[in-house]
PQR file with spaces between the fields and no chain letter, atoms N, CA, C, O and H, PARSE charges and radii, in Angstrom:
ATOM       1  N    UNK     1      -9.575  -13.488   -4.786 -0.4000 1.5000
ATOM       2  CA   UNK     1      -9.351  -12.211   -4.143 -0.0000 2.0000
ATOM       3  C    UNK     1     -10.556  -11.898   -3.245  0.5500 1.7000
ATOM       4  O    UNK     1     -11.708  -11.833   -3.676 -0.5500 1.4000
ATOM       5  N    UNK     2     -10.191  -11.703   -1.916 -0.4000 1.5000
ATOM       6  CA   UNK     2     -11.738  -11.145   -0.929 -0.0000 2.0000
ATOM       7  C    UNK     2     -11.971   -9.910   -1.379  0.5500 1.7000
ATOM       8  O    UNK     2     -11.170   -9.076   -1.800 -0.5500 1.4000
ATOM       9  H    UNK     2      -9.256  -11.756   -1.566  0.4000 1.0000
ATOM      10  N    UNK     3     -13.560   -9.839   -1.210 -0.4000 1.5000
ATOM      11  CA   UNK     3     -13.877   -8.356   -1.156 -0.0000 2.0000
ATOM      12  C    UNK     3     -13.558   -7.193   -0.775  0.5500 1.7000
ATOM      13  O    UNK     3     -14.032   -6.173   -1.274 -0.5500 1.4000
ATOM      14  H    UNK     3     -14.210  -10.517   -0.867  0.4000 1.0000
ATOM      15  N    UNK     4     -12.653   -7.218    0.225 -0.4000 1.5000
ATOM      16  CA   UNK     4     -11.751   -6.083    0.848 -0.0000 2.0000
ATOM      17  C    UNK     4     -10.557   -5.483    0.322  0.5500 1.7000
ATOM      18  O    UNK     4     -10.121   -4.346    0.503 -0.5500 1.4000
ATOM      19  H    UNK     4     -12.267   -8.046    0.630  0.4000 1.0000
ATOM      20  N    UNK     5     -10.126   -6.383   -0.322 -0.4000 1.5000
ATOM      21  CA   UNK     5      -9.158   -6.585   -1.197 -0.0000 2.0000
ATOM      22  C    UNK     5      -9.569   -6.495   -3.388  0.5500 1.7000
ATOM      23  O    UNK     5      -9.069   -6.497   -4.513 -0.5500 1.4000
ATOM      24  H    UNK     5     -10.481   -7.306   -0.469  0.4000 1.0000
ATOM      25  N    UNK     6     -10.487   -6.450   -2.805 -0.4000 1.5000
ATOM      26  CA   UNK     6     -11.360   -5.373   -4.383 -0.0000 2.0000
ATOM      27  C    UNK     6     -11.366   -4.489   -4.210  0.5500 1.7000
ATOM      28  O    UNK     6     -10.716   -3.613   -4.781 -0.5500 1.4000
ATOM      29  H    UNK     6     -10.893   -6.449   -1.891  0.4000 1.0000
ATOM      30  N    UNK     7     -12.099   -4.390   -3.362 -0.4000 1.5000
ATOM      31  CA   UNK     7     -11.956   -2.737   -2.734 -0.0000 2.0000
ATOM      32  C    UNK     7     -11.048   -2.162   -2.823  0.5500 1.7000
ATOM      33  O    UNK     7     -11.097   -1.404   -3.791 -0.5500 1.4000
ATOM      34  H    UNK     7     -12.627   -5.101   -2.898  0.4000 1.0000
ATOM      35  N    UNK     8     -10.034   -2.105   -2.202 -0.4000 1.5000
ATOM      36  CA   UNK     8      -8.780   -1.516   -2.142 -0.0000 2.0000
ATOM      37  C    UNK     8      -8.402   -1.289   -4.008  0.5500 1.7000
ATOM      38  O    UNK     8      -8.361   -0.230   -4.634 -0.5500 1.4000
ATOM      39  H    UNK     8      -9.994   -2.721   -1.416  0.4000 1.0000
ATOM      40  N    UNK     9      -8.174   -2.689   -4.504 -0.4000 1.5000
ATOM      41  CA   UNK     9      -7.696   -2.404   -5.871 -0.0000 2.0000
ATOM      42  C    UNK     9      -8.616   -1.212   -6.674  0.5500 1.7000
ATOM      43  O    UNK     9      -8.159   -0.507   -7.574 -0.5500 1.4000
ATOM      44  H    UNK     9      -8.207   -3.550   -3.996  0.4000 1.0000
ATOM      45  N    UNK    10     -10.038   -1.140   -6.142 -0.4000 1.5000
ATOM      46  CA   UNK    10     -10.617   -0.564   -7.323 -0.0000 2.0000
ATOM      47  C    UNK    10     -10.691    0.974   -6.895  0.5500 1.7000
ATOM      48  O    UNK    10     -11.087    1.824   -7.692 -0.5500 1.4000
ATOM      49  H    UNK    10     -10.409   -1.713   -5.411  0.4000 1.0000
ATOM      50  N    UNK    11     -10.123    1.414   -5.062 -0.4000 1.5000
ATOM      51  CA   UNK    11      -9.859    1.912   -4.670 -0.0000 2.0000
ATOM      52  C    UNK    11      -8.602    3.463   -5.212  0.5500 1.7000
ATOM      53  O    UNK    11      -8.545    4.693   -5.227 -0.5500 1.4000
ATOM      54  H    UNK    11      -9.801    0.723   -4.414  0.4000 1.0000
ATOM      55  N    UNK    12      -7.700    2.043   -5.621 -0.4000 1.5000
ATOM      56  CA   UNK    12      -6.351    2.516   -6.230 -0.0000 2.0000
ATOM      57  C    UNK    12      -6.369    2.865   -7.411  0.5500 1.7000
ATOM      58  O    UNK    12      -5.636    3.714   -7.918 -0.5500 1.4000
ATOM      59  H    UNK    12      -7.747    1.044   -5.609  0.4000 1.0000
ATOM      60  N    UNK    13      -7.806    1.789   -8.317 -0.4000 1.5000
ATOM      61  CA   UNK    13      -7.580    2.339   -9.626 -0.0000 2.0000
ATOM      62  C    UNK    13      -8.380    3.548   -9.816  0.5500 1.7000
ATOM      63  O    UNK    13      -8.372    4.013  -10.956 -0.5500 1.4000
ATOM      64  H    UNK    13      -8.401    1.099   -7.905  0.4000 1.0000
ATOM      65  N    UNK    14      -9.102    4.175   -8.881 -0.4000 1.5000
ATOM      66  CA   UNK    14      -9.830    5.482   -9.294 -0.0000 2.0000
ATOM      67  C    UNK    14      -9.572    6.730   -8.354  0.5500 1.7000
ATOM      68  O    UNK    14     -10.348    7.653   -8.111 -0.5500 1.4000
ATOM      69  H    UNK    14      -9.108    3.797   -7.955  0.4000 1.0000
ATOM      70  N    UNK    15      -7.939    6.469   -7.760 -0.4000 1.5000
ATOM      71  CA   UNK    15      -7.410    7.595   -7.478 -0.0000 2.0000
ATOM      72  C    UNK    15      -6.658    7.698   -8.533  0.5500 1.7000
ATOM      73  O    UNK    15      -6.451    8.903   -8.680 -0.5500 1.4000
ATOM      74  H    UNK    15      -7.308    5.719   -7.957  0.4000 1.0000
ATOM      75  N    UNK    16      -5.932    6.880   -9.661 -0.4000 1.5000
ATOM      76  CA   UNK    16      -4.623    6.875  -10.704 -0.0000 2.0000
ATOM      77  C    UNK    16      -6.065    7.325  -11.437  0.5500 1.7000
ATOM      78  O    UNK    16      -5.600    7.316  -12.577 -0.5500 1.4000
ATOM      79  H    UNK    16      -6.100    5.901   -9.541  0.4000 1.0000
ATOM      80  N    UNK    17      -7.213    7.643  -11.602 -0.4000 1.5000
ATOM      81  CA   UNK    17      -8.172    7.550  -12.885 -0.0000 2.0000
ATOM      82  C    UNK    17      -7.645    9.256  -12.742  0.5500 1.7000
ATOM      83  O    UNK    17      -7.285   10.076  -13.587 -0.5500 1.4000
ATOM      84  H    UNK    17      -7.590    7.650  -10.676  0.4000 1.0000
ATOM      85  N    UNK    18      -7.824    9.325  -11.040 -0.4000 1.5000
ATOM      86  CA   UNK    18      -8.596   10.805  -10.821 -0.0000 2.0000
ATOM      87  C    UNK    18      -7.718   11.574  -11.440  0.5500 1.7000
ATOM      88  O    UNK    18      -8.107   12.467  -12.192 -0.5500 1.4000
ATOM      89  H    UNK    18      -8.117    8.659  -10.354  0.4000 1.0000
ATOM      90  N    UNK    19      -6.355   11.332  -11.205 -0.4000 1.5000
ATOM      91  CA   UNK    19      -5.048   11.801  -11.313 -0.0000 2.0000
ATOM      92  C    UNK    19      -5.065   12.333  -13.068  0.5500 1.7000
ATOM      93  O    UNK    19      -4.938   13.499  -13.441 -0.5500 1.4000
ATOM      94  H    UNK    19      -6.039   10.606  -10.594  0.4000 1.0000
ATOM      95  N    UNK    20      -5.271   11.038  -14.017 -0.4000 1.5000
ATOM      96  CA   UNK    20      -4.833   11.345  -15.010 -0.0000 2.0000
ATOM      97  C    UNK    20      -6.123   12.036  -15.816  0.5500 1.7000
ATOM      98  O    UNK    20      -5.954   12.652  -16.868 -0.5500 1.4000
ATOM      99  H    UNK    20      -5.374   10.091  -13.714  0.4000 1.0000
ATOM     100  N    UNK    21      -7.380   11.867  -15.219 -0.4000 1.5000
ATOM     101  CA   UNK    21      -8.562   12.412  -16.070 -0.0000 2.0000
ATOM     102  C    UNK    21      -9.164   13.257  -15.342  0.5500 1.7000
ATOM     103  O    UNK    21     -10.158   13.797  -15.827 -0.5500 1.4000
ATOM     104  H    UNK    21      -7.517   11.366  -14.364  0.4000 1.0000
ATOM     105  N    UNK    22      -8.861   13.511  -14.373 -0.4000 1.5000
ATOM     106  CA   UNK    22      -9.882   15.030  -13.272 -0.0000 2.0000
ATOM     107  C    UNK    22     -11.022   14.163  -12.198  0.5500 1.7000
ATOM     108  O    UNK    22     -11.787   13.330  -12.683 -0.5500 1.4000
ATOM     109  H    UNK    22      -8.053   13.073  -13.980  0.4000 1.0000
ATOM     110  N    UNK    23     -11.021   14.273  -11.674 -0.4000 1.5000
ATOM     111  CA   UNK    23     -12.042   14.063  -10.403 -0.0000 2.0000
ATOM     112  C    UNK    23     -13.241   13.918  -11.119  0.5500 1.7000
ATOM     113  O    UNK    23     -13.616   12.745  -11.145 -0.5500 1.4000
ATOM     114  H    UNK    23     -10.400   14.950  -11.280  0.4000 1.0000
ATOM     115  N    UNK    24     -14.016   14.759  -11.745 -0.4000 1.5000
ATOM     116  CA   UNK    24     -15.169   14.740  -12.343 -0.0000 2.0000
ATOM     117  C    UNK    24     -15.680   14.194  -13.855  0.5500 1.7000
ATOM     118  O    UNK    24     -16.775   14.244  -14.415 -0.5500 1.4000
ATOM     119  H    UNK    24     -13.711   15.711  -11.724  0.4000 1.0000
ATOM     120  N    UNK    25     -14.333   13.634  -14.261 -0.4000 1.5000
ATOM     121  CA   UNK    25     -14.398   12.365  -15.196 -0.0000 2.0000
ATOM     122  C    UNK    25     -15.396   11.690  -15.592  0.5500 1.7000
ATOM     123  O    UNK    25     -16.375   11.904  -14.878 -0.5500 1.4000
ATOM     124  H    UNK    25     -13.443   13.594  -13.806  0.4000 1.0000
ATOM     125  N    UNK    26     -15.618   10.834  -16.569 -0.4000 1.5000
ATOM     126  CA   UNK    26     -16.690    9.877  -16.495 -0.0000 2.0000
ATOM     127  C    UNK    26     -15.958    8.459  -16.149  0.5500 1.7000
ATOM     128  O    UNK    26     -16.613    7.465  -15.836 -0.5500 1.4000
ATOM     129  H    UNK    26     -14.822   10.660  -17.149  0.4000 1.0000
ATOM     130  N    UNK    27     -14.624    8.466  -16.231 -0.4000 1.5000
ATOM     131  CA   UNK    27     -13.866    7.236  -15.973 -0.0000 2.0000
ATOM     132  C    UNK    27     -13.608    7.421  -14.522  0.5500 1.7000
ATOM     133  O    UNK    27     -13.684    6.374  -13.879 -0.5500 1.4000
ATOM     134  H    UNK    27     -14.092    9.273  -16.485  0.4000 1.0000
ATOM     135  N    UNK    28     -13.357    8.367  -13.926 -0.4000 1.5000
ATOM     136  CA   UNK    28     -13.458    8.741  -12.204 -0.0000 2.0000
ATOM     137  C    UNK    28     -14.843    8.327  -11.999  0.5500 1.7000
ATOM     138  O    UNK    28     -14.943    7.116  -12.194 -0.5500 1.4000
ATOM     139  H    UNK    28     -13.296    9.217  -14.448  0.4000 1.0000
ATOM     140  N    UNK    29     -15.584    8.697  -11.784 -0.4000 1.5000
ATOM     141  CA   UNK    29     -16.982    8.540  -11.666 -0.0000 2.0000
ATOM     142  C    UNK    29     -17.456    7.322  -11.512  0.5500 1.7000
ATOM     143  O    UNK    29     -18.013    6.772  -10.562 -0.5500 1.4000
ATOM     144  H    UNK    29     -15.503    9.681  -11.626  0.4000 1.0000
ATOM     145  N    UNK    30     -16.937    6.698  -13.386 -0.4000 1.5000
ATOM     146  CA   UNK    30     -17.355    5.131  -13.120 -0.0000 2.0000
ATOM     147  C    UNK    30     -16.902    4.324  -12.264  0.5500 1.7000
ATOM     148  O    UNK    30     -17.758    3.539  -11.855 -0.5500 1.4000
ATOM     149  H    UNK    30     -16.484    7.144  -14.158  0.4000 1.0000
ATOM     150  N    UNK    31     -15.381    4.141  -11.608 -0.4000 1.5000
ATOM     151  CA   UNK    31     -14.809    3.382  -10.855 -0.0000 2.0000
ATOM     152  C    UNK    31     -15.393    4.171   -9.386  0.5500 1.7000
ATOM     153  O    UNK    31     -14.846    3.728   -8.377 -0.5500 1.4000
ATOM     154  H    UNK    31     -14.685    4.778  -11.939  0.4000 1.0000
ATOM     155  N    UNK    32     -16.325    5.168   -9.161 -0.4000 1.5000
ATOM     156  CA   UNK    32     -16.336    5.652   -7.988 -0.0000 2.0000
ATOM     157  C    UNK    32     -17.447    4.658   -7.592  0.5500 1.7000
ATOM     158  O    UNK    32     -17.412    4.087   -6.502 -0.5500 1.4000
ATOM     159  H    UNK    32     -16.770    5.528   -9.981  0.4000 1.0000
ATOM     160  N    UNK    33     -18.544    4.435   -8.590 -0.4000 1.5000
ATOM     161  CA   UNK    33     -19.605    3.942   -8.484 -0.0000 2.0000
ATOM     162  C    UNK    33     -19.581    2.490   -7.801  0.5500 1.7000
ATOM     163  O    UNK    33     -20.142    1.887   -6.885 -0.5500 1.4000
ATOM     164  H    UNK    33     -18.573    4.898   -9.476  0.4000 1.0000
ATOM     165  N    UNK    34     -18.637    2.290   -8.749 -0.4000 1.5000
ATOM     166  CA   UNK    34     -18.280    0.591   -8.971 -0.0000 2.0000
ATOM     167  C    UNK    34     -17.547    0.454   -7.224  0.5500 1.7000
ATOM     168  O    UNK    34     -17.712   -0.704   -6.841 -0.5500 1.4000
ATOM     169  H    UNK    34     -18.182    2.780   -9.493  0.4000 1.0000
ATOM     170  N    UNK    35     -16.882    1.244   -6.240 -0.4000 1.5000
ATOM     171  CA   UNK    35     -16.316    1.436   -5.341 -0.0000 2.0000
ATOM     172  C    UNK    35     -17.432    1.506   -4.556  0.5500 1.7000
ATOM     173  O    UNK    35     -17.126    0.927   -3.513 -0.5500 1.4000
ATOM     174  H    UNK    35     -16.748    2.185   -6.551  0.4000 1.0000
ATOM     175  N    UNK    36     -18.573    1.901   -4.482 -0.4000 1.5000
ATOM     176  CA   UNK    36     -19.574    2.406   -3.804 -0.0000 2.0000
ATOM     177  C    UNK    36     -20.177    1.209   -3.832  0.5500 1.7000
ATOM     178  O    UNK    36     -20.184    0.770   -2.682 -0.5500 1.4000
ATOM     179  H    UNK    36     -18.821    2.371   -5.329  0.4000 1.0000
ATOM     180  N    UNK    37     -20.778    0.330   -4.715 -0.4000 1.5000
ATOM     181  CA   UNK    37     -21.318   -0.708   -4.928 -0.0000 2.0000
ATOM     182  C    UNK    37     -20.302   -2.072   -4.085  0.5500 1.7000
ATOM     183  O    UNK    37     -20.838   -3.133   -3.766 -0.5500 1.4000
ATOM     184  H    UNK    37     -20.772    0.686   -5.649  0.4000 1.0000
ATOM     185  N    UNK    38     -19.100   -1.844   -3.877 -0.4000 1.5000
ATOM     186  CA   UNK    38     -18.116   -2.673   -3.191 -0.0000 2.0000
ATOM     187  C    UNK    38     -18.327   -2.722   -1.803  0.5500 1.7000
ATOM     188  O    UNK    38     -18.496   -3.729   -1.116 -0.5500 1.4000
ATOM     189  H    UNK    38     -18.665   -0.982   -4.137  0.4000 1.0000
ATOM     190  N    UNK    39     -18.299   -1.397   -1.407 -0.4000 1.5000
ATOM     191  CA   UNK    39     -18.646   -0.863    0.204 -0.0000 2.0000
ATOM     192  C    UNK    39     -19.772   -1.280    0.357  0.5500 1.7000
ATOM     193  O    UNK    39     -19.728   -1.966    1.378 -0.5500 1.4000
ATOM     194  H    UNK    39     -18.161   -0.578   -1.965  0.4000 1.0000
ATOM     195  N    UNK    40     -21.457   -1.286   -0.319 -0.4000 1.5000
ATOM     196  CA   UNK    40     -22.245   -1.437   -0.079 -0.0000 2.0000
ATOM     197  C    UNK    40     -22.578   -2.657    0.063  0.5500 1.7000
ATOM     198  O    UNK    40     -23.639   -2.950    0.615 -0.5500 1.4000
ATOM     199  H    UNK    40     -21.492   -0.729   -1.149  0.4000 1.0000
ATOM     200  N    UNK    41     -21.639   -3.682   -0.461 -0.4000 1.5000
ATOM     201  CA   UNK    41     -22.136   -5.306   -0.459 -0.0000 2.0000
ATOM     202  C    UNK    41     -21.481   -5.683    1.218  0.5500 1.7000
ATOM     203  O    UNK    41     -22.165   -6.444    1.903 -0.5500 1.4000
ATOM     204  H    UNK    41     -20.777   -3.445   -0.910  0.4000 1.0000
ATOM     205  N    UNK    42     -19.931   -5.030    1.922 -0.4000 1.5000
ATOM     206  CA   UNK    42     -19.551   -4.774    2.588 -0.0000 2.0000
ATOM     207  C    UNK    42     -19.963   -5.011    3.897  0.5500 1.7000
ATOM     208  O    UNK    42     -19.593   -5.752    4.808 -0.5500 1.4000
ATOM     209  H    UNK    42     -19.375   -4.413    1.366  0.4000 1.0000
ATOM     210  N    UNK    43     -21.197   -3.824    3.667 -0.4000 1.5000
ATOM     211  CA   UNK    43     -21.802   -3.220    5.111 -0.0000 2.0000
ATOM     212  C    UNK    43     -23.248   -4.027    4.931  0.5500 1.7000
ATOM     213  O    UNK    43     -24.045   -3.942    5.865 -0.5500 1.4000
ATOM     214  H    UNK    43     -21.497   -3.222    2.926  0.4000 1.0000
ATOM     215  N    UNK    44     -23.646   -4.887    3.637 -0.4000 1.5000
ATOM     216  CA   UNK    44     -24.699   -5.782    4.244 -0.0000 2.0000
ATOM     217  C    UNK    44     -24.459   -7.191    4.691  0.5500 1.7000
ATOM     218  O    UNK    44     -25.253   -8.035    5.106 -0.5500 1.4000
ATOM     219  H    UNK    44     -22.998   -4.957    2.879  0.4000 1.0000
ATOM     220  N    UNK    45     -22.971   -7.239    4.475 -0.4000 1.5000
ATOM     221  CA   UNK    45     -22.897   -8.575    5.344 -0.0000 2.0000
ATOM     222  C    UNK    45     -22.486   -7.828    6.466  0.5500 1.7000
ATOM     223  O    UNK    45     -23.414   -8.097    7.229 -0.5500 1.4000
ATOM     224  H    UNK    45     -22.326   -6.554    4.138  0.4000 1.0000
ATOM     225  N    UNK    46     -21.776   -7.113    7.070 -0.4000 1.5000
ATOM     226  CA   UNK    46     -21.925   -6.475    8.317 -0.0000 2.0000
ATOM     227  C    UNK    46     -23.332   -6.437    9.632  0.5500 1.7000
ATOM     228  O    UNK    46     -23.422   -6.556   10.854 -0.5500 1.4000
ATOM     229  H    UNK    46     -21.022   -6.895    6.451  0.4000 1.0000
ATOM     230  N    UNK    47     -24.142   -6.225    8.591 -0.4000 1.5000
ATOM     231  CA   UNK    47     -25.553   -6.455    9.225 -0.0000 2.0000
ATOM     232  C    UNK    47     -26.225   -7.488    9.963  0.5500 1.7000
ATOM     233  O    UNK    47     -27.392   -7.330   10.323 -0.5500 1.4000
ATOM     234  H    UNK    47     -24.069   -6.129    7.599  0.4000 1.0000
């Protein structure tokens, strides 16, 4: 699976998190992180 395509999945799984546990979750949160850390590997091969 490419990285873009993680993204997206882990994307999807922490809008269904947000949905069933609140935005401010610790299971929202964690997959937000983990999403952030995706983008960030992202934009340094971009560089």
């Amino acid at each position: 699976m490419s990285l873009l395509e993680n993204i997206e999945e882990k994307r999807t799984e922490m809008l269904e998190t947000a949905e069933k546990f609140g935005l401010s979750s610790e299971e929202t949160l964690s997959c937000s992180q983990e999403l952030d850390h995706l983008i960030s590997e992202v934009q340094h091969w971009q560089t």
